[in-house]
C-alpha positions in Angstrom: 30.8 31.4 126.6 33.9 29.3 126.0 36.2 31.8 124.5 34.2 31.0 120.8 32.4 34.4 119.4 29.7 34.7 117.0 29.0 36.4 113.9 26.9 38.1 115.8 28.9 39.5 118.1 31.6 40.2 115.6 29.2 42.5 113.8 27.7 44.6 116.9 31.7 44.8 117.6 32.5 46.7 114.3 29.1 48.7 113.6 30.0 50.6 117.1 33.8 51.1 116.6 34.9 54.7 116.5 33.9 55.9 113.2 37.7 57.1 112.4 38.7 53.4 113.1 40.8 52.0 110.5 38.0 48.8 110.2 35.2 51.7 109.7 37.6 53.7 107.6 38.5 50.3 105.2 34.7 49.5 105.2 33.8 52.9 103.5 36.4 53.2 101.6 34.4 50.6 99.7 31.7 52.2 99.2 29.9 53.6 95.5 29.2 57.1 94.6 25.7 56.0 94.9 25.7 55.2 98.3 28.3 57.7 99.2 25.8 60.3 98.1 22.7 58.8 99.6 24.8 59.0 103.0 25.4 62.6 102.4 21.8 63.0 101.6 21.3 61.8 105.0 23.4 63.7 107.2 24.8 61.5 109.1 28.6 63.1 109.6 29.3 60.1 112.0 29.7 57.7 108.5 32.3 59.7 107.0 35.8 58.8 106.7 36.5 61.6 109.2 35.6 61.6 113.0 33.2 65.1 113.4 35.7 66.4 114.8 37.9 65.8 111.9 35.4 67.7 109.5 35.0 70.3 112.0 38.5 70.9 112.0 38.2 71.0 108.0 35.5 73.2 107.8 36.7 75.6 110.2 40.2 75.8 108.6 38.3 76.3 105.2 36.4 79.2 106.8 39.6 80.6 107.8 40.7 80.2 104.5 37.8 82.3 103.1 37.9 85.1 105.2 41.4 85.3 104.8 40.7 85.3 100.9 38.4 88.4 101.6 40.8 90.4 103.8 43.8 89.9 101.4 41.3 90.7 98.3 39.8 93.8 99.8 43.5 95.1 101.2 44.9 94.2 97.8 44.9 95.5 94.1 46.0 92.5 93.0 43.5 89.5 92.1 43.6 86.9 94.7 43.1 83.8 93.8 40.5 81.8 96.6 42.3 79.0 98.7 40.9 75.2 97.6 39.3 73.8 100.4 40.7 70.5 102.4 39.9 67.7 100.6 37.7 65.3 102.5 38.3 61.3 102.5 35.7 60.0 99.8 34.9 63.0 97.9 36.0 63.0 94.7 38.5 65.6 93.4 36.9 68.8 92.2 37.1 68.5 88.2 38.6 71.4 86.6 36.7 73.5 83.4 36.6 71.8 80.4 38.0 74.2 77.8 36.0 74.6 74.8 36.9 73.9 71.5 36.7 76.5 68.6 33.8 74.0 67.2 32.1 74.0 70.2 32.3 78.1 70.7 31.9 78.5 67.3 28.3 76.6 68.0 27.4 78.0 71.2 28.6 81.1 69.6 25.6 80.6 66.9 23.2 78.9 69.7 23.3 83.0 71.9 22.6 84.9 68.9 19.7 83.4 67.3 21.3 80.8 64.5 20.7 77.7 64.4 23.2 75.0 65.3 
């Protein structure tokens, strides 16, 4: 081959780069909650955003986290609040409650004892 390259060869060059590449990273970064979750559904760590060891890492530090919630919560009197995981490239941040409004209680209120909404 005279120093020319196909689209061949380009393509079996990026699908086996390092999944933390930056190439792999930009790739997924395009990706839809749809096919974000049907990778999840998957399991197949190696196409997230993360290298394994990266989410290892994560997890383990999260697990940390957690036990060092239930030490602190079982040596304390006071209420501890639990420590928010790592966040993880491509997951979407965790959505906090919705408050309800005085309607809406006054309905669900209604709905629990019997009436009618």
């Amino acid at each position: 081959m005279s120093g020319r390259r196909t689209w061949t060869w380009l393509r079996a060059l990026i699908q086996h780069l390092p999944p933390e590449s930056h190439t792999m990273t930009a790739l997924r970064n395009e990706l839809s909650d749809e096919e974000l979750a049907e990778q999840a559904k998957k399991g197949e760590p190696e196409k997230g955003r993360w290298s394994q060891t990266e989410q290892l890492l994560a997890l383990l530090a999260d697990r940390v986290g957690a036990l060092h919630h239930v030490y602190a919560s079982a040596h304390s009197s006071r209420k501890q609040q639990p420590p928010e995981p790592i966040r993880r490239p491509g997951a979407k941040a965790a959505r906090g409650k919705q408050e309800l409004s005085d309607e809406q209680a006054t309905t669900l209120f209604r709905m629990i004892n019997g009436g009618a909404a």
